[in-house]
C-alpha positions in Angstrom: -12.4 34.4 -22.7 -14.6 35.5 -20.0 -17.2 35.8 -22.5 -16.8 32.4 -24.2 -17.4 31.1 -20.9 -20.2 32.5 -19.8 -21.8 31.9 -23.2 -20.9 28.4 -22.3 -22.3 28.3 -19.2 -25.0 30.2 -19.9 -25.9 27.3 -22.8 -24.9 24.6 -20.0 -27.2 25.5 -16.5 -31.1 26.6 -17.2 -30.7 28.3 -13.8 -28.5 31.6 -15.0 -30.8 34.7 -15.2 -30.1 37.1 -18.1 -27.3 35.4 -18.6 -25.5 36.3 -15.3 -23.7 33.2 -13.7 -24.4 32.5 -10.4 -21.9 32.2 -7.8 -21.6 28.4 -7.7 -21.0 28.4 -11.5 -18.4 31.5 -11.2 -14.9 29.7 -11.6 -13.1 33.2 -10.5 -15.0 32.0 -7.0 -13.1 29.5 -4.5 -14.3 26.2 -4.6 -15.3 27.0 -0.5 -17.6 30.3 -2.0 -18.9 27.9 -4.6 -19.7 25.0 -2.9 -21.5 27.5 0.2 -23.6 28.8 -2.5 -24.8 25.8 -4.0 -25.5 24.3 -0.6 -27.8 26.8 -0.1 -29.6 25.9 -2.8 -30.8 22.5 -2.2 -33.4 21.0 -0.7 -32.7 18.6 2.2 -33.4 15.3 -0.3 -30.7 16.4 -2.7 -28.1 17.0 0.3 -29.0 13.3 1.6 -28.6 12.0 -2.0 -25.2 13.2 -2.4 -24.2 11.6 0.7 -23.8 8.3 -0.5 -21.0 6.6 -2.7 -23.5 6.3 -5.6 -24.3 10.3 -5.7 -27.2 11.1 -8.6 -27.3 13.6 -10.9 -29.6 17.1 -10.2 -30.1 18.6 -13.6 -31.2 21.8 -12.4 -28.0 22.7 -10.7 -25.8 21.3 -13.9 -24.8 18.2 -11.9 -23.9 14.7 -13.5 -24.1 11.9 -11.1 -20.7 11.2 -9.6 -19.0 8.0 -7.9 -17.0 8.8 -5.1 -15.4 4.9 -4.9 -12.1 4.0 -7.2 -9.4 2.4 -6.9 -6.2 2.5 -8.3 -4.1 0.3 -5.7 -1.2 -0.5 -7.8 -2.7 1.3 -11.2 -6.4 2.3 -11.8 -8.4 -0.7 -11.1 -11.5 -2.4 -12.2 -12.7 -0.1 -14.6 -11.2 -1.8 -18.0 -7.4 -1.5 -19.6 -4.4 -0.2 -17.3 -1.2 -0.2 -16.5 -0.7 -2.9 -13.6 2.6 -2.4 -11.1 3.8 -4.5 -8.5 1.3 -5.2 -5.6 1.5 -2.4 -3.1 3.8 -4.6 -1.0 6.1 -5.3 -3.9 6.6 -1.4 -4.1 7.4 -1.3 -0.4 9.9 -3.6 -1.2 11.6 -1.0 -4.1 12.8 1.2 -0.6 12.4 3.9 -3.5 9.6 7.0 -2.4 11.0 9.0 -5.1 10.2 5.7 -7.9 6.5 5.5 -6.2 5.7 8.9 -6.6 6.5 8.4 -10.5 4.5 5.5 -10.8 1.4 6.8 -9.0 1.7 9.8 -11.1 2.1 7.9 -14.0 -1.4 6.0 -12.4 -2.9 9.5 -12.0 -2.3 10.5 -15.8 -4.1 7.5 -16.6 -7.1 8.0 -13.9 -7.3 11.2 -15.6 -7.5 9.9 -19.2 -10.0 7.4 -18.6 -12.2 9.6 -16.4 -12.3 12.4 -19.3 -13.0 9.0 -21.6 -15.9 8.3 -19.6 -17.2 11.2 -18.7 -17.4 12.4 -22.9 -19.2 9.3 -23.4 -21.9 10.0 -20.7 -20.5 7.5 -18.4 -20.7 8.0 -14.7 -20.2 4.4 -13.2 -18.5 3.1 -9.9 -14.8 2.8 -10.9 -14.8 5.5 -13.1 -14.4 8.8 -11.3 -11.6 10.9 -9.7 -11.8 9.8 -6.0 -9.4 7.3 -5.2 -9.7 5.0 -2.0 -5.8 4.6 -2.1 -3.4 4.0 -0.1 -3.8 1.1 2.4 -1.6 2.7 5.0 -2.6 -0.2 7.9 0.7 -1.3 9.5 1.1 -4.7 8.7 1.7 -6.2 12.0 0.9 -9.8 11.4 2.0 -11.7 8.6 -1.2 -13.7 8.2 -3.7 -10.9 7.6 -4.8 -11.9 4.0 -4.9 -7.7 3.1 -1.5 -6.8 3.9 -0.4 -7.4 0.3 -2.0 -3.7 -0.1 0.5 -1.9 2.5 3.8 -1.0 3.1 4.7 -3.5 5.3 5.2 -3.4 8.7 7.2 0.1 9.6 5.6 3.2 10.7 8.6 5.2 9.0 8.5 3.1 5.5 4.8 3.5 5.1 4.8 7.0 6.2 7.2 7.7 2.6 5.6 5.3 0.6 1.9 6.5 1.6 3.3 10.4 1.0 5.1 9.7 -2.5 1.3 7.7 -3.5 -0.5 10.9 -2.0 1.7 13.3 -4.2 2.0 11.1 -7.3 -2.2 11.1 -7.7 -3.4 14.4 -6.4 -0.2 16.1 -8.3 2.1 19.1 -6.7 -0.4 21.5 -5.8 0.6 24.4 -8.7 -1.7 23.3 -11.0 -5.3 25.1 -10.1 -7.2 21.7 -10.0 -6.3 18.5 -7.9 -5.3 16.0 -10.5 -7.2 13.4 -8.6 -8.0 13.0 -5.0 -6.4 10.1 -2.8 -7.9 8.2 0.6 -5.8 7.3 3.9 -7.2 4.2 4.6 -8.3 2.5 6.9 -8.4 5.0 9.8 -7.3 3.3 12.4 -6.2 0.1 14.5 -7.0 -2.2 11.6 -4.8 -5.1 10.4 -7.4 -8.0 10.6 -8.4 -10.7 11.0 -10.8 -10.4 8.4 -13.4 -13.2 8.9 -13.9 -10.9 12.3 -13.5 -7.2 10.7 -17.3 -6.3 11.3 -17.3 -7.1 15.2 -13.7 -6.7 16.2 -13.0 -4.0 19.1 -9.5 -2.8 19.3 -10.1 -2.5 23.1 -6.7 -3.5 24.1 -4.4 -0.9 22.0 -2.0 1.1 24.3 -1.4 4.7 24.2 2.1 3.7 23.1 1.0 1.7 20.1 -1.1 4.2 19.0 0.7 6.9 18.3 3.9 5.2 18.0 2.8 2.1 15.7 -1.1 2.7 14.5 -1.3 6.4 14.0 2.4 8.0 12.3 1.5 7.3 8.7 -2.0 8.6 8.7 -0.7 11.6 10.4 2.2 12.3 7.5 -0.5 11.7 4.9 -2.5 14.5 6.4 -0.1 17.2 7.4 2.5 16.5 5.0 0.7 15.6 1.7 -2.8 17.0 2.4 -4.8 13.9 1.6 -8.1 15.2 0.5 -9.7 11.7 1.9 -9.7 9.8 4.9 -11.9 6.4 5.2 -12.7 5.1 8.9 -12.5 1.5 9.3 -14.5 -1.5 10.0 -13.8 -2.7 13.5 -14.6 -0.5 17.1 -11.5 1.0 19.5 -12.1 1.2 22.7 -15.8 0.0 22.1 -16.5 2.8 19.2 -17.1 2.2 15.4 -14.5 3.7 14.2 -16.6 5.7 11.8 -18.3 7.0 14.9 -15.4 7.4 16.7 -15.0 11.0 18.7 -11.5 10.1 19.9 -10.3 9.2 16.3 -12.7 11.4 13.5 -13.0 15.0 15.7 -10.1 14.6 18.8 -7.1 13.5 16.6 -8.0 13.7 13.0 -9.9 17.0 13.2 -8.7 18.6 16.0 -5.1 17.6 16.6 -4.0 17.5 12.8 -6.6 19.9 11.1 -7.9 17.8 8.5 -10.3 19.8 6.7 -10.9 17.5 4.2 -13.8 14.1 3.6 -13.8 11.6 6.0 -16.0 8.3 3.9 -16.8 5.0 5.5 -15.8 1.7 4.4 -18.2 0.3 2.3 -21.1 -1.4 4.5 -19.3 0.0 8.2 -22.1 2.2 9.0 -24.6 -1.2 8.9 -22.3 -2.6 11.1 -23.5 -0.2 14.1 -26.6 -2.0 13.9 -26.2 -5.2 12.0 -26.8 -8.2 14.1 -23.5 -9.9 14.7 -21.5 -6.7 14.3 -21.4 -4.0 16.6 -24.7 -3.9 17.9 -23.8 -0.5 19.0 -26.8 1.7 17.7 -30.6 1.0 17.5 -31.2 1.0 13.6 -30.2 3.1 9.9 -31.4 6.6 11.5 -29.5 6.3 14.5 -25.7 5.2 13.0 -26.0 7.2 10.1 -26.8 10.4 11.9 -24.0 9.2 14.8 -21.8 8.7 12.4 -22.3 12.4 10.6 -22.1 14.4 14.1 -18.8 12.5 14.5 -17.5 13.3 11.0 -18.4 10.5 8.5 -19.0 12.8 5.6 -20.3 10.1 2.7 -21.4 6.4 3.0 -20.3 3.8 0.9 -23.2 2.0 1.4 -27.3 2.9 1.7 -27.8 3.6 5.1 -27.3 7.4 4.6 -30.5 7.3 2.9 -32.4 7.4 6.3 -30.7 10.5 7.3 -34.1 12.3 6.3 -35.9 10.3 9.2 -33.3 10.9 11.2 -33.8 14.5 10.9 -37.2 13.9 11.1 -36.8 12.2 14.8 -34.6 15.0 16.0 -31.5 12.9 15.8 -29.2 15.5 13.5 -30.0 18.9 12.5 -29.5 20.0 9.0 -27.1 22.3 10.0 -25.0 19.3 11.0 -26.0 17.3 7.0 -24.5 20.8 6.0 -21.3 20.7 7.3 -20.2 16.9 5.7 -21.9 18.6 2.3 -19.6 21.0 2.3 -16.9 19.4 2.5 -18.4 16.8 -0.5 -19.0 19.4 -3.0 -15.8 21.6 -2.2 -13.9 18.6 -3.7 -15.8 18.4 -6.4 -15.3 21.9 -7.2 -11.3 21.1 -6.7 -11.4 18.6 -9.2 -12.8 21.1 -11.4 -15.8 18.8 -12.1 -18.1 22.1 -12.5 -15.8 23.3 -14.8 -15.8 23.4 -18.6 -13.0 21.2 -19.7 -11.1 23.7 -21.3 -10.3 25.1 -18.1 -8.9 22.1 -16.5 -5.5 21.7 -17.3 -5.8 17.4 -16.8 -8.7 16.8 -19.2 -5.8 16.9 -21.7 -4.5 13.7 -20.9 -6.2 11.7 -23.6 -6.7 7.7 -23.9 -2.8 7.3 -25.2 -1.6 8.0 -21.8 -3.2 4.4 -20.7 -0.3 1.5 -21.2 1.8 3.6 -22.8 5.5 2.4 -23.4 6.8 5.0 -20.6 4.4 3.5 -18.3 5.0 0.0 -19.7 8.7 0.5 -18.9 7.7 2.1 -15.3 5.9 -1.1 -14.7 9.0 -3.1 -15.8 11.3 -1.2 -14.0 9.2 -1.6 -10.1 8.9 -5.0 -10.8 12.9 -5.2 -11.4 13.5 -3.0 -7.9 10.8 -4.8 -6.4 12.9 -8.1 -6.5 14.6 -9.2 -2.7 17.0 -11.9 -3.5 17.0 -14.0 0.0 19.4 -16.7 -0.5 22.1 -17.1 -3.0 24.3 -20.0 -2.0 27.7 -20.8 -3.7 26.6 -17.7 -5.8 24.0 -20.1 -8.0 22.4 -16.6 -9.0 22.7 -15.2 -11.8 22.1 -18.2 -14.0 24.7 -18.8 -17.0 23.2 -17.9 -20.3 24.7 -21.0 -21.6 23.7 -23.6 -19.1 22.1 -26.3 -21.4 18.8 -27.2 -20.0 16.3 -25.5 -17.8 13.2 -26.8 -15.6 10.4 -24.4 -14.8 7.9 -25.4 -12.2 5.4 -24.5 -10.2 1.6 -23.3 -9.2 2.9 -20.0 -10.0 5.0 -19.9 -13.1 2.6 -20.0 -15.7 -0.6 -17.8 -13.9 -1.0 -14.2 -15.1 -3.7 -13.0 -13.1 -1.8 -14.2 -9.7 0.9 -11.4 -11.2 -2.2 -8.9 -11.3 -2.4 -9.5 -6.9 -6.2 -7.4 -6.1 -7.1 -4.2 -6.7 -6.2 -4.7 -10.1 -7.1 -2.9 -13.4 -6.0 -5.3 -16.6 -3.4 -5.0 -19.0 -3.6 -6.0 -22.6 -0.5 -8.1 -21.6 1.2 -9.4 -19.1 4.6 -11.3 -19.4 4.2 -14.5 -17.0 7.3 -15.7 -15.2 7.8 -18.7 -17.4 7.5 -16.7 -20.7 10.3 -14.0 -19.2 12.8 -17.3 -18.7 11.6 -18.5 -21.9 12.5 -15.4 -23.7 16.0 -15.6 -22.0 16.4 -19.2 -23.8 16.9 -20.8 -26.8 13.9 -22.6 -28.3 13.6 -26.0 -26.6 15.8 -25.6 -23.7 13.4 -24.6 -21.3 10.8 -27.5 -19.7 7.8 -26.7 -18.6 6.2 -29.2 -15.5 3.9 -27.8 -13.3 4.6 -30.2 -10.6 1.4 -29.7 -8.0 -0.9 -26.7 -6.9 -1.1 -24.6 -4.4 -2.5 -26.8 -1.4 -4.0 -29.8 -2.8 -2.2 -32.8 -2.7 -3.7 -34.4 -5.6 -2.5 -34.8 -9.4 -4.7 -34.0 -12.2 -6.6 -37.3 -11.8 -7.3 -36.2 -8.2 -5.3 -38.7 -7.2 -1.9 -38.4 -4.0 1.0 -37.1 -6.3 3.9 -38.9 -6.8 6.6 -36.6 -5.8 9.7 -38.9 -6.8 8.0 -39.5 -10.2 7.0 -35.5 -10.8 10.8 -35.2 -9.8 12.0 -37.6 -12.4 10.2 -35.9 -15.5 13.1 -32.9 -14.8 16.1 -35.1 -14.2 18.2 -34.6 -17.1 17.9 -30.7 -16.8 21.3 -28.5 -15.1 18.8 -26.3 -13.4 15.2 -26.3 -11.7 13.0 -23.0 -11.0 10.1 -24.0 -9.0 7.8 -20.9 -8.8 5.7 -21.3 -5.8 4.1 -19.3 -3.0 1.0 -18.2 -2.4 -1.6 -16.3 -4.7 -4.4 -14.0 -4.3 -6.8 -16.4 -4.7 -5.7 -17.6 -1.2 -4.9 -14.6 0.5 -6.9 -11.0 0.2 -9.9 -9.5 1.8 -12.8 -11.5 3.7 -12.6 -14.6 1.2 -14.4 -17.2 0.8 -11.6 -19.7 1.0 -11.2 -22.3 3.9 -8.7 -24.5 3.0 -5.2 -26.2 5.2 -3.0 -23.0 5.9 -6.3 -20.7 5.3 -9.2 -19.0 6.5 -11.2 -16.3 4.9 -8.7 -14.7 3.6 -6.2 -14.8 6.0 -3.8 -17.8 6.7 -3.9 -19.6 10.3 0.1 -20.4 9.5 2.6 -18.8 7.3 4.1 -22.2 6.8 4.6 -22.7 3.3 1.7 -25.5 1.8 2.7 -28.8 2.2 2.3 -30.0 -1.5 5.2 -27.5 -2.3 7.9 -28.7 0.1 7.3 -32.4 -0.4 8.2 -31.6 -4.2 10.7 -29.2 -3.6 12.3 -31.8 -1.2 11.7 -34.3 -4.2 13.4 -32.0 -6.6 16.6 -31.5 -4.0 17.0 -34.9 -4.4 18.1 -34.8 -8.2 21.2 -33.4 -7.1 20.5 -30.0 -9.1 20.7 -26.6 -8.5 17.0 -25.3 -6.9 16.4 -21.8 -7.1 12.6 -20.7 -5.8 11.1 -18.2 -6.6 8.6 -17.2 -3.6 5.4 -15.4 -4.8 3.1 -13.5 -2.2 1.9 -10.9 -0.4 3.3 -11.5 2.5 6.4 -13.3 5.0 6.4 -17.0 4.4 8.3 -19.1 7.3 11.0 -21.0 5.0 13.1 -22.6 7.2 14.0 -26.0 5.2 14.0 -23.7 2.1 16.5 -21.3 3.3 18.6 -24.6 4.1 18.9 -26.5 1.6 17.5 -24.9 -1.7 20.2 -23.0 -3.9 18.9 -19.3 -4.5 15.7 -17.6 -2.9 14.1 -14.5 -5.1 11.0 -13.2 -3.9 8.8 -11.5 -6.3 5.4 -10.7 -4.6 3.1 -10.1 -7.2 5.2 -8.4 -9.4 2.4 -6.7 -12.0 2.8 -7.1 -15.9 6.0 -6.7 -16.5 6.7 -9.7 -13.4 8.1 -12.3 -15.7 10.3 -10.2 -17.2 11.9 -8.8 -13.8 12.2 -12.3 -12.4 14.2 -13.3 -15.7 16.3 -10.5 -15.2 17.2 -11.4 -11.9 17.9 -14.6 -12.8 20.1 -14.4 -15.8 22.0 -11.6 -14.4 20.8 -8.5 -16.6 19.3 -6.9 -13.1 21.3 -6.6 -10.4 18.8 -6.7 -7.4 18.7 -4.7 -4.4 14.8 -5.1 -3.1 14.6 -4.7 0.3 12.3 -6.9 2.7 9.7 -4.4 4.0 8.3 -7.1 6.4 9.9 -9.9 8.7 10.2 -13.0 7.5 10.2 -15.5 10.8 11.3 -18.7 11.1 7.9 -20.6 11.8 4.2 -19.3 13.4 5.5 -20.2 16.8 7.1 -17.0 16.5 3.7 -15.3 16.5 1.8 -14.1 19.2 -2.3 -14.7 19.1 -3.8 -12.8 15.8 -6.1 -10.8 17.2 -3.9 -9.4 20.0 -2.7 -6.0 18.5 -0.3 -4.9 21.2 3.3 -4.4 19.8 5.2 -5.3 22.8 4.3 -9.1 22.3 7.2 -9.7 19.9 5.6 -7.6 16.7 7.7 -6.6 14.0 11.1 -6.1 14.2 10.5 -3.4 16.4 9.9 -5.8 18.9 10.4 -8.9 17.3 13.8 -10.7 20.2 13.8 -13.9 18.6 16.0 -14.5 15.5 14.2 -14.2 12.1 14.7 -16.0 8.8 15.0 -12.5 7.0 15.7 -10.0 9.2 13.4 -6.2 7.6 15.0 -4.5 5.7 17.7 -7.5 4.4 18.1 -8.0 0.6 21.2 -9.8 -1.3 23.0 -8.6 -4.6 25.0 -9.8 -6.8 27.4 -6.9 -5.4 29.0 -6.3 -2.0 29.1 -3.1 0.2 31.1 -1.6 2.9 30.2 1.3 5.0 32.9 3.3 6.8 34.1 6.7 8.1 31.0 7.7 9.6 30.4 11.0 11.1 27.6 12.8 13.1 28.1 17.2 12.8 27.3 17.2 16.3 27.7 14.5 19.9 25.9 17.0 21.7 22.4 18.9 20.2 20.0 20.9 20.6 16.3 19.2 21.0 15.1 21.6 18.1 18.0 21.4 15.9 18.9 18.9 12.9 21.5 16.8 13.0 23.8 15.3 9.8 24.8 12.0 9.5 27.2 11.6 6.9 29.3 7.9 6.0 31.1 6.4 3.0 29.7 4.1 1.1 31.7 1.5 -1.0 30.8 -1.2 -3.6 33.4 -4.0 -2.7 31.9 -6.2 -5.6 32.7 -6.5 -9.3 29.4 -4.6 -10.8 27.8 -2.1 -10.2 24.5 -2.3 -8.2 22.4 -0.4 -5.7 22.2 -0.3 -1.8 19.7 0.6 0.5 21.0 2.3 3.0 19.3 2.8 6.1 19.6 4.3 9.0 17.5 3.1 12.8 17.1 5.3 16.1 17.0 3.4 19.9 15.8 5.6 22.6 18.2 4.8 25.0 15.7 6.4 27.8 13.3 4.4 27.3 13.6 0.9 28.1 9.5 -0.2 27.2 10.2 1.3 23.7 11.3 -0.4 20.2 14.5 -1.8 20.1 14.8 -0.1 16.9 13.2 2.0 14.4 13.6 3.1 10.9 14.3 7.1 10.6 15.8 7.6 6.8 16.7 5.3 3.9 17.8 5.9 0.1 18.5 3.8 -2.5 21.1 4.3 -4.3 23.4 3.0 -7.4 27.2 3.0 -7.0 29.6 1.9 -9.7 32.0 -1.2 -9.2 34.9 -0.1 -6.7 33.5 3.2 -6.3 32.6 4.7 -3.0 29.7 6.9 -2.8 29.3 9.7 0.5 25.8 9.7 2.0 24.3 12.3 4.0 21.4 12.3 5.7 19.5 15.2 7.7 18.1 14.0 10.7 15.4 16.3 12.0 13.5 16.7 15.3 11.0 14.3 13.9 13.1 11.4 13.1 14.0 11.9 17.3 10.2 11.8 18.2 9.0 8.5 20.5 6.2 8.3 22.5 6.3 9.7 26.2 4.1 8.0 28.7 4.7 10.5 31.1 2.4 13.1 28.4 0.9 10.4 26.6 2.6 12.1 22.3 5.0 11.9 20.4 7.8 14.2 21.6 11.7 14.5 21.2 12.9 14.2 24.9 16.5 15.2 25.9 18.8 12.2 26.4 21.0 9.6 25.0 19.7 8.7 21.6 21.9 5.6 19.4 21.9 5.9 15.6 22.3 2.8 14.1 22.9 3.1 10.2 23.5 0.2 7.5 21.7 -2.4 5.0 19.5 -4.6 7.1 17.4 -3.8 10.4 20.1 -7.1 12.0 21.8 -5.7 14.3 24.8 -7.7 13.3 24.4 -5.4 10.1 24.5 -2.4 11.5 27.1 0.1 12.9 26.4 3.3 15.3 26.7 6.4 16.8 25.2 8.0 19.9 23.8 11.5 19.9 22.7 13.4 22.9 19.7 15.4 22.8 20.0 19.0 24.9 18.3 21.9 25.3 
């Protein structure tokens, strides 16, 4: 074998001397002895070249050109056919880690396949290598930011599992030898929009509190739980720093505090914002960021102004020694991916193209999409629809649009089942009517001119049921857009009202005297008040992927049982919101902090069952500070079919009266048969105890008075406790 190999190799690199592999090309070497030796071996040009996103090829060290930025959001994106899942948002929604990590190894397996594709067709273009920029782990702390679509909502805690289960499912388990692919905790850190103001905004005004408590928890997991081989630093300055030449964040906390070893890479165009004129302003020109922003630990640029790192070496602004500590770090992962390596030693080259929309990953997309699914409202039990109700009316912006199903981020399927045809395919031939009804904003018909609600209403009369499928749709909402329209700027959305167009006809509809069941696409909360009044039955779908129509249908008709789980608040209008660009928590953030009544409480989700919890227990009042404790309750389906539950359990530190009023600490989903009760235990480490202490500035478990509150919904009306005591 060894043989083979270095008869391969020795075909493969014109550097090997009588046919003797050098250490770099020795895979019996680790990738830190082989990526040393091969350091040593450039010149000061090639280490600058591969400092970028768009890294070269060198022939005379074996090396094909490499892309360091993909994506693979919600499945591997813009680089041809994929397998597209819910919106990141949507999967939040599941309340299922163990379901993510499937899916984003199922995303993985297909990264792979198409990056051995590529790579045996000589193709080494952006989107098509092994580094993903994935997941968005930004706490989505204000329901207008036009990117929160791409997080995990709102909860330290929830994003904290999701990000972990995305870190596992695409870099794989660690046994194999090779990292299946390597994921980025992004964007690092205090960044949640706007985004018309991303490239000049100063998180100035974060407390200590925030920080660790709110800002930092998720990228910490990611890197000392799931060892995520990527970190990128974010657009905007805290406390008057870039962030990608921030000492505090790159070297005092990620570096120093956590012991990331691992690539830090810049958001694409961040390190032109030190100097552009109407960003930062912060640095003099290209030399000066880019060599700032190496000494700090901004390893590769997406972007070109690494390419003036030679002048700043040149000026006395960096030392090479400093270039060669980032390039270390850059070709050690490349090395981990195997990329040096003959295929035949890689264990993940043999994922071939069938792996791409396969039926198991069909099915997996199909399947998130179903969990994904938060019934809201469900009066006089409208939902599920009969299967022999005559006549059906399906309207709306968003019941006939694909590619609003796809969100951003996206890859593209070779189908996609929109939300009309999954109804249709519920239906007999002719008993489903199709009527648009309006767009998204505009009020104007297709002859531009004011619609006619009452007559658009009248075109349905003589159904037994309306859908309207409305919302929101990427196109609207998403990263620094060019969209400035009622409701809407740059992305983000001045008010989470929902556009007027759509209430005047749902209003119009109402009138008919017919059942109304919306279904609310976005990705994001939506303030619904005269919705949650007086329509029948609330679904909301997000952007639910491929397989979205489908799930919806399922939902509808009854052959799903939903149990999605709201992974944001929903308030009850943008009064309830304090100024966008004021990032401190204890203004009435989240539910956290949120004191005013929502719409939607986090965390709240209908089914078509019912669930009582009882007989709860705690193994111990009193507890050590450094000990686990075990909650334990019963869990009982009260309805008449079987369906799942999120249970979830909340922590108050009663000690502290500045801190949350509540926080997510555990929750599992879980199926439990008709009349069947179902015990749940859950381990509650030191950890799930650990709140900020002003008095040390971290995260510690303090001794005291702690109160566990544990049910389906963040409410506290939905919720029953316990109190623990923390002792030494």
């Amino acid at each position: 074998m060894k043989k083979n190999l270095a008869l391969f190799l020795f075909l493969a690199f014109p550097l090997l001397v009588h046919a003797q592999l050098l250490p770099f090309q020795n895979p019996e070497l680790s990738s830190e002895e082989r990526a040393m030796d091969l350091l040593q071996r450039m010149t000061l040009d090639e280490k600058i070249s591969q400092m970028r996103d768009q890294s070269p090829a060198i022939p005379r060290f074996g090396m094909q050109a490499f892309q360091w930025w993909n994506e693979a959001l919600h499945g591997v994106a813009r680089a041809g056919r994929a397998t597209v899942f819910p919106q990141a948002i949507g999967m939040a929604a599941t309340f299922d880690d163990r379901a993510v990590n499937k899916t984003f190894s199922f995303i993985s397996d297909e990264a792979r396949a198409k990056n051995t594709d590529f790579r045996q067709n000589e193709s080494y273009k952006k989107y098509q290598g092994l580094t993903f920029w994935t997941p968005n782990i930004n706490i989505f702390r204000d329901p207008r930011w036009g990117r929160g679509m791409e997080t995990y909502g709102e909860d330290p805690w929830l994003t904290s599992r999701m990000g972990v289960a995305v870190v596992r499912g695409l870099q794989g388990d660690g046994s194999m030898r090779y990292d299946k692919t390597q994921a980025c905790a992004k964007h690092f850190a205090v960044h949640s929009g706007p985004e018309w103001n991303r490239h000049s905004f100063n998180a100035e005004d974060v407390s200590q509190r925030d920080l660790w408590e709110t800002y930092l928890p998720a990228f910490k997991a990611l890197v000392t739980e799931a060892d995520v081989k990527q970190v990128m630093c974010a657009y905007n300055s805290f406390e008057g720093k870039p962030c990608c030449s921030s000492t505090q964040l790159l070297q005092q906390i990620l570096r120093n505090d956590w012991g990331y070893k691992h690539i830090v890479v810049s958001d694409c165009g961040a390190i032109s914002d030190f100097f552009k004129k109407g960003a930062h302003e912060t640095h003099a020109g290209a030399a000066e960021a880019s060599a700032d922003a190496v000494i700090t630990g901004t390893d590769v640029e997406c972007g070109s102004d690494y390419k003036s790192l030679k002048e700043a070496v040149q000026k006395g602004l960096i030392t090479e020694d400093k270039i060669n500590v980032s390039l270390l770090r850059l070709l050690r992962a490349r090395f981990d991916l195997g990329l040096f390596d003959p295929d035949s030693l890689v264990f993940w080259t043999r994922l071939d193209m069938s792996e791409v929309e396969s039926p198991e990953h069909q099915l997996q997309a199909l399947e998130m999409a179903r969990k994904s699914m938060v019934l809201l409202s469900n009066k006089k039990q409208t939902l599920p629809l009969s299967k022999s109700i005559r006549k059906i009316a399906v309207m709306g912006p968003n019941a006939n649009d694909s590619v609003m199903q796809w969100a951003n981020y996206n890859g593209f399927p070779s189908e996609t089942v929109t939300i009309l045809a999954g109804i249709q395919s519920k239906r007999p031939s002719g008993s489903v009517v199709y009527e648009k009804g309006c767009d998204y904003v505009k009020e104007l018909d297709g002859e531009n001119q004011p619609i006619d609600y009452d007559a658009v209403a009248q075109k349905v009369k003589d159904v037994d049921a309306i859908i309207f499928v409305g919302g929101i749709s990427p196109k609207l909402e998403g990263e620094e857009m060019k969209v400035n329209l009622p409701g809407f700027k740059g992305g983000d959305r001045t008010n989470i009202d929902l556009p007027l167009v759509q209430e005047k006809l749902l209003k119009a509809l109402k009138k008919l005297g017919k059942p109304v069941i919306f279904v609310l696409c976005s990705g994001s909360s939506m303030a619904l008040p005269w919705e949650n009044k007086n329509l029948d039955a609330i679904l909301a779908a997000w952007y639910p992927g491929q397989a979205g129509g489908t799930a919806v249908a399922d939902v509808l008709f009854g052959d799903y049982n939903p149990a999605g789980r709201l992974p944001v608040t929903f308030y009850a209008s943008s009064k309830d919101l304090p100024d966008f660009q004021d990032y401190d928590m204890s203004k009435g953030r989240t539910y956290r902090y949120f004191k005013g009544k929502p719409l939607y409480p986090f965390g709240f989700g209908l089914s078509y069952s019912t669930f009582a919890y009882s007989g709860a227990m705690l193994n111990k009042s009193l507890l050590p500070i450094k000990n686990t404790l075990t909650l334990t309750f019963n869990l009982k389906n009260t309805g008449v079919r079987t369906g799942e539950e999120v249970a979830q359990v909340y922590i108050r530190n009663l000690q502290d009266p500045d801190g949350p009023i509540r926080s997510l600490r555990a929750f599992r989903r879980v199926k439990v048969a008709a009349g069947s009760t179902v015990e749940m235990r859950f381990y509650l480490t030191p950890k799930t105890f650990e709140f900020f202490d002003p008095e040390t500035n971290t995260m510690k478990v303090k001794l005291g008075k702690y109160e566990i509150l544990y049910g389906g919904s963040s409410d506290k009306k939905a919720l029953k406790s316990l109190i623990v005591e923390r002792i030494k």
